[in-house]
VEXSEKOL-430342 format. One record per residue: x, y, z of N, C-alpha, C, CB in turn. Coordinates in steps of 0.02 Angstrom, whole numbers, plus 50000, padded with zeros to 5 digits. Glycine has a CB too. Layout:
N
<site <X; Y; Z>; <X; Y; Z>; <X; Y; Z>; <X; Y; Z>>,
...
This chain:
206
<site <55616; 57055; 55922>; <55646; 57021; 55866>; <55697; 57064; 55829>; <55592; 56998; 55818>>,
<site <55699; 57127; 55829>; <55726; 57187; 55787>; <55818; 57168; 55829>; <55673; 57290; 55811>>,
<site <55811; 57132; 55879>; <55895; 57124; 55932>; <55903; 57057; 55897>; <55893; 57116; 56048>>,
<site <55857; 57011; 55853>; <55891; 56949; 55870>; <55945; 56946; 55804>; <55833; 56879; 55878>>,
<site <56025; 56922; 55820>; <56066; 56911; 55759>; <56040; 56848; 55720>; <56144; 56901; 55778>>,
<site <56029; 56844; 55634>; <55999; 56781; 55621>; <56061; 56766; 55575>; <55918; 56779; 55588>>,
<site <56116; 56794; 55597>; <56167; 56779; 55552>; <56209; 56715; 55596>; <56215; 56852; 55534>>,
<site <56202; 56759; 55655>; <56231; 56709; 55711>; <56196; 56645; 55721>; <56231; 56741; 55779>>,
<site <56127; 56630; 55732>; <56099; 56602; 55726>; <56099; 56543; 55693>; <56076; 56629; 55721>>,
<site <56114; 56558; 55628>; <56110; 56524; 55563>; <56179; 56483; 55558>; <56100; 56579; 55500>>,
<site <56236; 56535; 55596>; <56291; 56490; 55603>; <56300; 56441; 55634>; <56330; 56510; 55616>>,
<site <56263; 56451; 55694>; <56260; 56420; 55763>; <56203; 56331; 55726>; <56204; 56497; 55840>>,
<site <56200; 56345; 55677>; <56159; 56287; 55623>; <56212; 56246; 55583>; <56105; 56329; 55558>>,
<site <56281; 56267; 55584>; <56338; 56233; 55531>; <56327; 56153; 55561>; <56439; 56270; 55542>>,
<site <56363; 56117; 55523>; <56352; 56035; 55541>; <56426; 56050; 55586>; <56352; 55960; 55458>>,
<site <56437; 55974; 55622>; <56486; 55971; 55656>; <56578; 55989; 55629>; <56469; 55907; 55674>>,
<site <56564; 55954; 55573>; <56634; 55988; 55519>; <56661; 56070; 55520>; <56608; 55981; 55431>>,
<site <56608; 56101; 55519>; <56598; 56176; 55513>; <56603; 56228; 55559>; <56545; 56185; 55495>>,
<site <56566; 56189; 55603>; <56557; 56239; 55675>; <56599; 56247; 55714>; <56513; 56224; 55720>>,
<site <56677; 56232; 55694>; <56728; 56253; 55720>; <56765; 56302; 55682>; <56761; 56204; 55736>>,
<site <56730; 56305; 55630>; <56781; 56342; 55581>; <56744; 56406; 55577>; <56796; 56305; 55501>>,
<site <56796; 56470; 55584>; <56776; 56531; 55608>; <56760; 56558; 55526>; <56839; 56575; 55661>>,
<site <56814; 56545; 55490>; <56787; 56569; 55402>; <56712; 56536; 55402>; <56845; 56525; 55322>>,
<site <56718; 56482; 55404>; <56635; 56444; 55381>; <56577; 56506; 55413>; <56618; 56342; 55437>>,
<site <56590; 56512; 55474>; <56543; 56527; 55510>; <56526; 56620; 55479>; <56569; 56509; 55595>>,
<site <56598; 56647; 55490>; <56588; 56714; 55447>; <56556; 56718; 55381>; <56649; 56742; 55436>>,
<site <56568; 56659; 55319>; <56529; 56682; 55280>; <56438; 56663; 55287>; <56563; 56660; 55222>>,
<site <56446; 56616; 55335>; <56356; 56631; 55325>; <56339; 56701; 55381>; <56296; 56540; 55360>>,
<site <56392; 56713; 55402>; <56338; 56772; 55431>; <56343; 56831; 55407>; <56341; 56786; 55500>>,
<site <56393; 56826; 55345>; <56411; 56891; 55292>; <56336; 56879; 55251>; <56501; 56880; 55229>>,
<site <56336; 56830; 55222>; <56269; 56786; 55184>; <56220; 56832; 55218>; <56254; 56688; 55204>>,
<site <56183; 56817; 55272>; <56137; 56812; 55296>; <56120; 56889; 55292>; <56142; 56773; 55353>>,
<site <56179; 56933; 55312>; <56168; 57005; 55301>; <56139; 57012; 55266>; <56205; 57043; 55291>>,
<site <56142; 56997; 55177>; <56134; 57014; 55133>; <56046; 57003; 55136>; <56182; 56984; 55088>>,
<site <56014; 56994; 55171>; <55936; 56972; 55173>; <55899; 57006; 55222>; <55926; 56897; 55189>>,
<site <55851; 57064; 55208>; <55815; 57098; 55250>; <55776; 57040; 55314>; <55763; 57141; 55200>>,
<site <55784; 57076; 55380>; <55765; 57009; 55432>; <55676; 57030; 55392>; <55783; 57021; 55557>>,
<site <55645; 57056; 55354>; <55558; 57028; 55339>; <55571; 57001; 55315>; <55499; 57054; 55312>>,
<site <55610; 56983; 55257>; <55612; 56921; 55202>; <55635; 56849; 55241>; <55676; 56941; 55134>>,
<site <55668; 56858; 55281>; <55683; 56797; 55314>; <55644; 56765; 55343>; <55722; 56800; 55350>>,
<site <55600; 56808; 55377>; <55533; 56779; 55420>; <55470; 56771; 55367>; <55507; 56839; 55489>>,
<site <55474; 56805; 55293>; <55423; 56782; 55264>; <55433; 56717; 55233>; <55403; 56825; 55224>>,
<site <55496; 56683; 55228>; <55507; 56622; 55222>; <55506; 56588; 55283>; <55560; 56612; 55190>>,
<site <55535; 56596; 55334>; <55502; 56552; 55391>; <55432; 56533; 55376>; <55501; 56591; 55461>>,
<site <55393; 56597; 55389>; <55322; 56586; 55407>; <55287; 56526; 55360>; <55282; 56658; 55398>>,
<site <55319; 56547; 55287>; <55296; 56533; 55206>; <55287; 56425; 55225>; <55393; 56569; 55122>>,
<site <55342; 56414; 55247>; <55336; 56339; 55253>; <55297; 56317; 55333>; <55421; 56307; 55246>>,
<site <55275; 56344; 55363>; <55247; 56332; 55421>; <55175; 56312; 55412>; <55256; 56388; 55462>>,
<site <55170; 56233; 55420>; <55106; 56189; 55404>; <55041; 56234; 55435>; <55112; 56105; 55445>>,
<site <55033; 56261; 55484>; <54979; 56319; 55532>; <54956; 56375; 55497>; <55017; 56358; 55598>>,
<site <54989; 56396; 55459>; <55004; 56464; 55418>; <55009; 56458; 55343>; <55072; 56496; 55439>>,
<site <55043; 56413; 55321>; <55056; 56413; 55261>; <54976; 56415; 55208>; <55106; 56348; 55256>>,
<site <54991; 56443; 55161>; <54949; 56438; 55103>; <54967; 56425; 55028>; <54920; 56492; 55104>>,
<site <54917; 56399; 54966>; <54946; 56412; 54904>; <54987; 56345; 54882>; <54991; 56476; 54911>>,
<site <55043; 56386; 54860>; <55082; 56346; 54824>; <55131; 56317; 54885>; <55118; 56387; 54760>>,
<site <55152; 56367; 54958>; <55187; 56345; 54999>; <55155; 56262; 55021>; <55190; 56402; 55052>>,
<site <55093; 56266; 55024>; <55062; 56189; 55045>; <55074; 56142; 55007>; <54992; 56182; 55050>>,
<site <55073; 56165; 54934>; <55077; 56120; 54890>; <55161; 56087; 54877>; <55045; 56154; 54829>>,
<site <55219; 56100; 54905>; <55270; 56115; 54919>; <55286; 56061; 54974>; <55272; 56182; 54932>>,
<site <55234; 56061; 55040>; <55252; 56038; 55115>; <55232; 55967; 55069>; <55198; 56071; 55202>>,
<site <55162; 55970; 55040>; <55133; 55905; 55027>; <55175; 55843; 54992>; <55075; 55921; 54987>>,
<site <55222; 55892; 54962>; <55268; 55825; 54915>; <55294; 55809; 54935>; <55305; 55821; 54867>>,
<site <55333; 55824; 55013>; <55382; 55783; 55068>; <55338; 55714; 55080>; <55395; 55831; 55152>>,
<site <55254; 55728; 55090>; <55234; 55702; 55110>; <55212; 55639; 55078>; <55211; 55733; 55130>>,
<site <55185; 55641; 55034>; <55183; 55621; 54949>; <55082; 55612; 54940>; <55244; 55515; 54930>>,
<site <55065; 55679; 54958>; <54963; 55696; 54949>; <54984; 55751; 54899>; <54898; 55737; 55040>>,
<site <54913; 55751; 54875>; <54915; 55838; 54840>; <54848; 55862; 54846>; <54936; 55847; 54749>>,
<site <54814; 55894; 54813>; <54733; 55939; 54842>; <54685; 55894; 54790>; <54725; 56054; 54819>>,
<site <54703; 55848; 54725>; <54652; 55827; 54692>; <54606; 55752; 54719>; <54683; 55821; 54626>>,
<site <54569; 55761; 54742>; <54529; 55707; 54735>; <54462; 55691; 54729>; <54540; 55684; 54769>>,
<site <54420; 55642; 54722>; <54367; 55641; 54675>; <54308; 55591; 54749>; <54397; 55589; 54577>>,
<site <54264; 55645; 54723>; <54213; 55646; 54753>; <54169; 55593; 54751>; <54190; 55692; 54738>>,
<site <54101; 55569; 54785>; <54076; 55499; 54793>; <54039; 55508; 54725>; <54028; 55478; 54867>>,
<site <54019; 55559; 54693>; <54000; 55562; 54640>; <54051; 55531; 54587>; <53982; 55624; 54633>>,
<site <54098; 55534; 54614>; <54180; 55512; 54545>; <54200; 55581; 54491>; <54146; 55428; 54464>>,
<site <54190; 55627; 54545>; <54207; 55698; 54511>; <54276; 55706; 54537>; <54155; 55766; 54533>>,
<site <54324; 55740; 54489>; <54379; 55779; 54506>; <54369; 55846; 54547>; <54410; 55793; 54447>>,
<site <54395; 55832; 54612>; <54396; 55897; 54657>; <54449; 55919; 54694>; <54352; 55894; 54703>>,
<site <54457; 56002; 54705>; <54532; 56015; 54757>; <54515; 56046; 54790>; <54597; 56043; 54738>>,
<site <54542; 56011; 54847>; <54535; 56019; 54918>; <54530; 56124; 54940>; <54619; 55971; 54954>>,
<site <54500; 56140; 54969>; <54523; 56205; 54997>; <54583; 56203; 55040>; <54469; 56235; 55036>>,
<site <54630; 56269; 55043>; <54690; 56265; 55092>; <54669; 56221; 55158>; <54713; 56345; 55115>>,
<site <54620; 56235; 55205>; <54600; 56226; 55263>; <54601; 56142; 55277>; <54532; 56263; 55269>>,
<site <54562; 56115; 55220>; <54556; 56062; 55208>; <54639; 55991; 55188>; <54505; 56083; 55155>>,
<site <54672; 56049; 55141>; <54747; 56010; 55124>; <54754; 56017; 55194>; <54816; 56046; 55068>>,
<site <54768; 56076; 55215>; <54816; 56089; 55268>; <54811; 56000; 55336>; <54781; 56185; 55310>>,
<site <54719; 56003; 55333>; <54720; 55932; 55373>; <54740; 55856; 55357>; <54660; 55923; 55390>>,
<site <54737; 55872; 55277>; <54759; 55797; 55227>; <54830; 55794; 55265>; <54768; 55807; 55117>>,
<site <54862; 55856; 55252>; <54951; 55841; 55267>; <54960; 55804; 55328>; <55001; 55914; 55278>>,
<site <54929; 55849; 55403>; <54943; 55838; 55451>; <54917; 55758; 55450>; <54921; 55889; 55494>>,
<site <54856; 55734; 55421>; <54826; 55645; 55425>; <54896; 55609; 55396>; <54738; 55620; 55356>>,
<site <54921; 55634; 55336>; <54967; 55585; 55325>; <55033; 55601; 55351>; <54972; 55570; 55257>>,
<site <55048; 55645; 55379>; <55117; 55638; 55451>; <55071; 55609; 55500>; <55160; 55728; 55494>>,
<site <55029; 55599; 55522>; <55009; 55549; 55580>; <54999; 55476; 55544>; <54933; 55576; 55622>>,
<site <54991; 55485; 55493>; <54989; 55403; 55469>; <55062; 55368; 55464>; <54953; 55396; 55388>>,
<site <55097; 55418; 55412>; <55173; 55395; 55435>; <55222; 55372; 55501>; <55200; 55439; 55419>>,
<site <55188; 55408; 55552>; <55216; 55403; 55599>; <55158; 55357; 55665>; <55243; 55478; 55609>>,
<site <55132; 55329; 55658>; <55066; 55294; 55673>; <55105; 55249; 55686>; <55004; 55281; 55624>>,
<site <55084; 55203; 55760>; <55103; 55136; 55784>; <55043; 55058; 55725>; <55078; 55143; 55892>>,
<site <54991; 55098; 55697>; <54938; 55076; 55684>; <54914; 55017; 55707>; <54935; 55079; 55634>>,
<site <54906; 55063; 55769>; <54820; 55049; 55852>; <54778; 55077; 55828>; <54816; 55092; 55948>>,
<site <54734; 55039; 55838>; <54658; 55072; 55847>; <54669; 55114; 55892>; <54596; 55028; 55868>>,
<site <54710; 55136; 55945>; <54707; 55185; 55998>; <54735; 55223; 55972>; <54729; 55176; 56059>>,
<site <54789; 55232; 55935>; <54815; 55285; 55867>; <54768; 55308; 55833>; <54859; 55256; 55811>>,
<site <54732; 55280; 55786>; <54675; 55296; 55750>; <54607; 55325; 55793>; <54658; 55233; 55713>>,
<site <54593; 55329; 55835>; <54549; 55347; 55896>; <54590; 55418; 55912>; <54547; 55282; 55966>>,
<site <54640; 55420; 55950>; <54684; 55481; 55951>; <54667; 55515; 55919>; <54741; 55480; 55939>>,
<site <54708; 55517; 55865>; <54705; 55551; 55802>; <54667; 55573; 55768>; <54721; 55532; 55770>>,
<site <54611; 55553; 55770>; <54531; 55572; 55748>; <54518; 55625; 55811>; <54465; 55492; 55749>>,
<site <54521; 55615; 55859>; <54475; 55660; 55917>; <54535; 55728; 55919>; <54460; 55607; 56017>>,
<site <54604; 55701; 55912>; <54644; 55765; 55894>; <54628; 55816; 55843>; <54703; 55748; 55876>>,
<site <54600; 55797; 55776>; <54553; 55827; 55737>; <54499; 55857; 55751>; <54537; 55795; 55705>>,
<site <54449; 55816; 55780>; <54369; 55822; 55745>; <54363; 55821; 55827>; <54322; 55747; 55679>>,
<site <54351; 55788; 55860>; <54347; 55782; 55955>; <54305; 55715; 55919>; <54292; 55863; 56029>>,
<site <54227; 55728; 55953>; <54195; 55676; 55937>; <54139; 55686; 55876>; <54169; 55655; 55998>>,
<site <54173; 55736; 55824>; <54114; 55725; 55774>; <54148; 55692; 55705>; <54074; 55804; 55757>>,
<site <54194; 55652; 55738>; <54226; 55592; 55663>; <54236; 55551; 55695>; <54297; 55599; 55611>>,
<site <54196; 55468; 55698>; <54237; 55408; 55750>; <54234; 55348; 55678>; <54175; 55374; 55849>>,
<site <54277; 55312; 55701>; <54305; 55268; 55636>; <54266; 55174; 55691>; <54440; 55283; 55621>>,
<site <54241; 55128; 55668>; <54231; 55090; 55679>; <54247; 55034; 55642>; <54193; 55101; 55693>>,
<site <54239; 54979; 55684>; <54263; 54898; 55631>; <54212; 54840; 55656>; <54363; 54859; 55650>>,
<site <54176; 54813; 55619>; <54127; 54760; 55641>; <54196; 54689; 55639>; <54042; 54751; 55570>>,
<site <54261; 54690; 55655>; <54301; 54622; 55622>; <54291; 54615; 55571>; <54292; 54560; 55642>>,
<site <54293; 54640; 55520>; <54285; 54617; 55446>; <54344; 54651; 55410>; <54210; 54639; 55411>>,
<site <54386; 54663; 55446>; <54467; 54701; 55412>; <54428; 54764; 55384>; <54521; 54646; 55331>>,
<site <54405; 54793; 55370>; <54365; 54844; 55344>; <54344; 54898; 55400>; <54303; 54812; 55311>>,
<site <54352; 54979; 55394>; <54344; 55012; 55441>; <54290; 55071; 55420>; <54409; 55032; 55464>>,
<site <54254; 55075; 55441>; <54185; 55130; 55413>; <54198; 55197; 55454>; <54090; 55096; 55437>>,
<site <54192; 55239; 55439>; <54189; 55311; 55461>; <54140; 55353; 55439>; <54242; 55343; 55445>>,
<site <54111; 55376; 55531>; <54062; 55412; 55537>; <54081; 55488; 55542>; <54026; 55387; 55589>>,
<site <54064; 55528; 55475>; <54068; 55611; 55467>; <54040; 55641; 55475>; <54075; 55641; 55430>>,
<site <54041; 55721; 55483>; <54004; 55759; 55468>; <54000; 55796; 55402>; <54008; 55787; 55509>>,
<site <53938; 55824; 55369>; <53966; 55839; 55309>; <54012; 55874; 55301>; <53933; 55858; 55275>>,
<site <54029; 55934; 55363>; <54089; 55980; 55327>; <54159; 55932; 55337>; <54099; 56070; 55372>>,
<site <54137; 55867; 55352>; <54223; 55849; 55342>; <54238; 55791; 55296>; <54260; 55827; 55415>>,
<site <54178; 55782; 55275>; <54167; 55727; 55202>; <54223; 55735; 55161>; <54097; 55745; 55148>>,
<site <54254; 55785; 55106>; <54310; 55809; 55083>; <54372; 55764; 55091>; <54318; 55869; 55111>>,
<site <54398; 55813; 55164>; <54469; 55775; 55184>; <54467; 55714; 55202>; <54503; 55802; 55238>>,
<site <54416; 55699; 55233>; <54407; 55613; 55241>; <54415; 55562; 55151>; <54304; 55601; 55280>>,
<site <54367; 55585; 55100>; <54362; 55554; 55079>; <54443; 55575; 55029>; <54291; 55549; 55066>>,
<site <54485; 55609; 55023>; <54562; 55644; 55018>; <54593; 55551; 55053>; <54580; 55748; 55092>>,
<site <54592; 55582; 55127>; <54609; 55566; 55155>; <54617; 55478; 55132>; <54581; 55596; 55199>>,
<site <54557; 55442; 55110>; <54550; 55381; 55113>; <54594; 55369; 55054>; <54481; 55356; 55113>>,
<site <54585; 55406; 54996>; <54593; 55395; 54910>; <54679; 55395; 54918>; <54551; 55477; 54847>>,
<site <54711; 55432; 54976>; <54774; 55418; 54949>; <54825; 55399; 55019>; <54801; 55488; 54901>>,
<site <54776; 55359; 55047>; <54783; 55321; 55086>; <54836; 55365; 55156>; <54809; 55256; 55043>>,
<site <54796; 55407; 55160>; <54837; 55459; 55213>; <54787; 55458; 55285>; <54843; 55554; 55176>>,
<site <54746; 55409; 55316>; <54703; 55400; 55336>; <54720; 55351; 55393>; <54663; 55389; 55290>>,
<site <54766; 55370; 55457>; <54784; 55323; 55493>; <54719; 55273; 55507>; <54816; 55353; 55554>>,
<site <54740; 55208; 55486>; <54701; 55142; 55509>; <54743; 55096; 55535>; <54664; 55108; 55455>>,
<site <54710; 55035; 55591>; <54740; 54994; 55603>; <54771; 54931; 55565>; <54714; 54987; 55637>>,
<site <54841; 54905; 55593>; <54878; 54865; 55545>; <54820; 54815; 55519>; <54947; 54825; 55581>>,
<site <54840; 54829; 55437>; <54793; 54750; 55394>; <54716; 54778; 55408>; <54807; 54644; 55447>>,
<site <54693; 54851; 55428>; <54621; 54871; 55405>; <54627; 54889; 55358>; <54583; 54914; 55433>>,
<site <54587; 54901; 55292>; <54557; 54953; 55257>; <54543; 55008; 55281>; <54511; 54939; 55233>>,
<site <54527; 55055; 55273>; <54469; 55112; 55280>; <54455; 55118; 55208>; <54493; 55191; 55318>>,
<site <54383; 55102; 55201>; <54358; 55137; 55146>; <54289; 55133; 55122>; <54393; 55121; 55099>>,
<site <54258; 55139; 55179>; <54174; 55161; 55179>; <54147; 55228; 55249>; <54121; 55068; 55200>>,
<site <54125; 55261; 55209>; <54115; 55316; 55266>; <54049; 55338; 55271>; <54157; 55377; 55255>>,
<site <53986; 55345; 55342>; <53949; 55373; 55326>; <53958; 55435; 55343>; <53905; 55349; 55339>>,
<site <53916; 55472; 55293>; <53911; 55551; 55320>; <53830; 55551; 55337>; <53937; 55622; 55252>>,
<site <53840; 55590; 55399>; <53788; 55602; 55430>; <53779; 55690; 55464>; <53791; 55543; 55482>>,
<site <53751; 55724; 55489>; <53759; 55794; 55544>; <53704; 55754; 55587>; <53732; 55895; 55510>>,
<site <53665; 55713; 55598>; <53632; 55685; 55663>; <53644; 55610; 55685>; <53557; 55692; 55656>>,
<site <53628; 55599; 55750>; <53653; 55548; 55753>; <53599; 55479; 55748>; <53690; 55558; 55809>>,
<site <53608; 55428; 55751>; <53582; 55353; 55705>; <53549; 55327; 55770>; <53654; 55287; 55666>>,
<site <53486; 55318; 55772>; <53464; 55245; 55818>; <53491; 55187; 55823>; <53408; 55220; 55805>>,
<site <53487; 55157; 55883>; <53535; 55113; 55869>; <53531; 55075; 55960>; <53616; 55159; 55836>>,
<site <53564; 55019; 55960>; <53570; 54997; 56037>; <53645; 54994; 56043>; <53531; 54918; 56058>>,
<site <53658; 55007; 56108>; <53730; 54999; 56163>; <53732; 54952; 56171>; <53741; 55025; 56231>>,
<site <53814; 54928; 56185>; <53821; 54892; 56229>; <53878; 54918; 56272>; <53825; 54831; 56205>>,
<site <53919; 54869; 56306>; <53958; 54884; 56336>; <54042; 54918; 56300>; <53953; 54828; 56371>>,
<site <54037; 54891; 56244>; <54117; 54929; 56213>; <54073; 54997; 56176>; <54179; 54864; 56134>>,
<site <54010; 55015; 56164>; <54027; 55078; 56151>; <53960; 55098; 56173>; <54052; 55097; 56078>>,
<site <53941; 55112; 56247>; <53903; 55135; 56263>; <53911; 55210; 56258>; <53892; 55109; 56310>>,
<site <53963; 55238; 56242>; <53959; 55299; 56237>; <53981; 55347; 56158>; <53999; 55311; 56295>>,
<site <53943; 55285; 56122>; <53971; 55309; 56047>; <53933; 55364; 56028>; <53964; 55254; 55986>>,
<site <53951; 55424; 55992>; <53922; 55494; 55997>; <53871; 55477; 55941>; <53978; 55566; 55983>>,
<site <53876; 55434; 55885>; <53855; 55427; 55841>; <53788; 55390; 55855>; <53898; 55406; 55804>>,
<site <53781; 55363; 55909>; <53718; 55334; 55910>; <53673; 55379; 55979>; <53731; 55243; 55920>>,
<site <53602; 55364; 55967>; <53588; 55379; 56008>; <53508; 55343; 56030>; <53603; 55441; 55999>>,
<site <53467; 55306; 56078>; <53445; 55282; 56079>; <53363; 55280; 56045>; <53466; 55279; 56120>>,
<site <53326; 55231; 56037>; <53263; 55253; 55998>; <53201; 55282; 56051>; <53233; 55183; 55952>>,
<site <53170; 55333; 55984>; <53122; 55385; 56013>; <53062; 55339; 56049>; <53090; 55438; 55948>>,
<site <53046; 55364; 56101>; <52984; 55342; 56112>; <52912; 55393; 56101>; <52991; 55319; 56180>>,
<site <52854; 55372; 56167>; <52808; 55428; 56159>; <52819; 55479; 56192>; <52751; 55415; 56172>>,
<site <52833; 55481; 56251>; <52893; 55541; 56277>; <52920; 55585; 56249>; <52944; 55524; 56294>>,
<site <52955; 55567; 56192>; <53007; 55595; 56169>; <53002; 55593; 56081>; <53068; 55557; 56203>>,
<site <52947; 55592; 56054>; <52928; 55592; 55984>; <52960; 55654; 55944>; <52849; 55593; 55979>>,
<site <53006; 55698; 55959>; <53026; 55746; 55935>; <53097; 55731; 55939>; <53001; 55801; 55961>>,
<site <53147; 55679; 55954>; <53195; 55666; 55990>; <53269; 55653; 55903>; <53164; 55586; 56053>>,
<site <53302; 55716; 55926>; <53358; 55709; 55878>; <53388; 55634; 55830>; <53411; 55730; 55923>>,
<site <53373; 55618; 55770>; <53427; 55535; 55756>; <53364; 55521; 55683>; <53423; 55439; 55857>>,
<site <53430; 55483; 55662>; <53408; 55442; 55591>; <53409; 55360; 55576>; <53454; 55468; 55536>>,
<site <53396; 55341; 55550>; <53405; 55255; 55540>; <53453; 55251; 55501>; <53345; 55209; 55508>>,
<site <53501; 55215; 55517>; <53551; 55198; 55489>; <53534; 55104; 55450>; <53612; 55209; 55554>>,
<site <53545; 55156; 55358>; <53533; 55060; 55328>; <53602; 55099; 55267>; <53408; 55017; 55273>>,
<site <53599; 55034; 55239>; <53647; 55023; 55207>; <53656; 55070; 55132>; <53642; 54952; 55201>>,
<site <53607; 55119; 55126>; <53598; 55176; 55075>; <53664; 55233; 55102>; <53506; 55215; 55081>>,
<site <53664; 55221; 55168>; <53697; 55294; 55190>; <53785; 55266; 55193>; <53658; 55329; 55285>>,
<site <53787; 55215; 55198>; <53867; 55188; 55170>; <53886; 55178; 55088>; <53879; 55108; 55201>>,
<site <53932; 55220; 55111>; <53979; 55240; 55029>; <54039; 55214; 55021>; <53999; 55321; 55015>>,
<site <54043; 55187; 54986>; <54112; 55164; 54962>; <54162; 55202; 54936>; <54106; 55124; 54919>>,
<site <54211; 55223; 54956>; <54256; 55250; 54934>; <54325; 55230; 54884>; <54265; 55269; 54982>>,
<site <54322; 55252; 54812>; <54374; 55214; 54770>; <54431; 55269; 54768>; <54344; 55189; 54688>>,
<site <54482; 55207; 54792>; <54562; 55238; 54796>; <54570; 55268; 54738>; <54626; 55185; 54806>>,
């Protein structure tokens, strides 16, 4: 990196008007001198969604239009940890840019979480999401300011949180839902899962 010119570089960036013009181009690379190449790369780095921290996130987030406050199922005011914004941002550039499919929203979840966040819909325009607790937070971020790719004309805004998975029966569209898993017998009286009733669904207010 100590060989690369970022003066040249930077010229080689003029809009089409410019980039013929040899003055234009000399003064940004007179400019550019004037800037140690660490300072240049600590602003690169500074806006880079992977890396970034602080106030730089808080910065990316307003392109986006999220920020770190949101309020818990209790109805408490809370802010997000970096780790946590950092995933709010990336949910709402995938929501923005979302065909909004359920095969988008499926994506996009397992691009996250793999299979320990799956979003479901009984047809009732309404979409429930199954968490784990460490991702309760950005999800429930996620829902409140509507940065939460869902399909066109769903809601999302009931989520259970769970860390085991629910008894429950298959069928054929989700015989392989991670979230369920079948009931214990005598065999198997020690066998991982919880009952899923209507205590463990939360409503989430925008």
């Amino acid at each position: 990196m100590a060989d690369f010119d970022y003066g040249k570089y930077l010229s080689s960036l003029l809009i089409i008007q410019y980039s013929g013009k040899p003055k234009a181009k000399a003064t940004v690379e007179a400019l550019a001198k004037m800037f140690p190449d660490k300072l240049i790369m600590e602003v690169r780095d500074a806006f880079d969604l992977d890396t970034a921290t602080g106030k730089s996130l808080d910065i990316l987030a307003k392109y986006l239009g999220v920020n770190r406050q949101y309020r818990n199922l209790d109805g408490e005011a809370q802010n997000l940890t970096d780790e946590e914004f950092r995933m709010l941002i990336k949910f709402k550039a995938l929501s923005n840019t979302s065909n909004a499919s359920h095969y988008d929203v499926d994506t996009a979840l397992y691009n996250f979480f793999g299979t320990r966040v799956r979003a479901t819909s009984a047809g009732n325009m309404e979409m429930t999401i199954f968490i784990p607790s460490d991702a309760e937070n950005v999800i429930i971020a996620a829902i409140q300011q509507r940065a939460m790719p869902t399909p066109l004309g769903v809601e999302a805004n009931r989520i259970v949180v769970q860390d085991s998975r629910f008894f429950g029966f298959v069928n054929y569209n989700n015989q392989h839902a991670v979230y369920k898993t079948g009931f214990r017998d005598y065999s198997d009286p020690d066998k991982d899962g919880e009952t899923l009733n209507y205590d463990k669904v939360e409503e989430v207010e925008r």
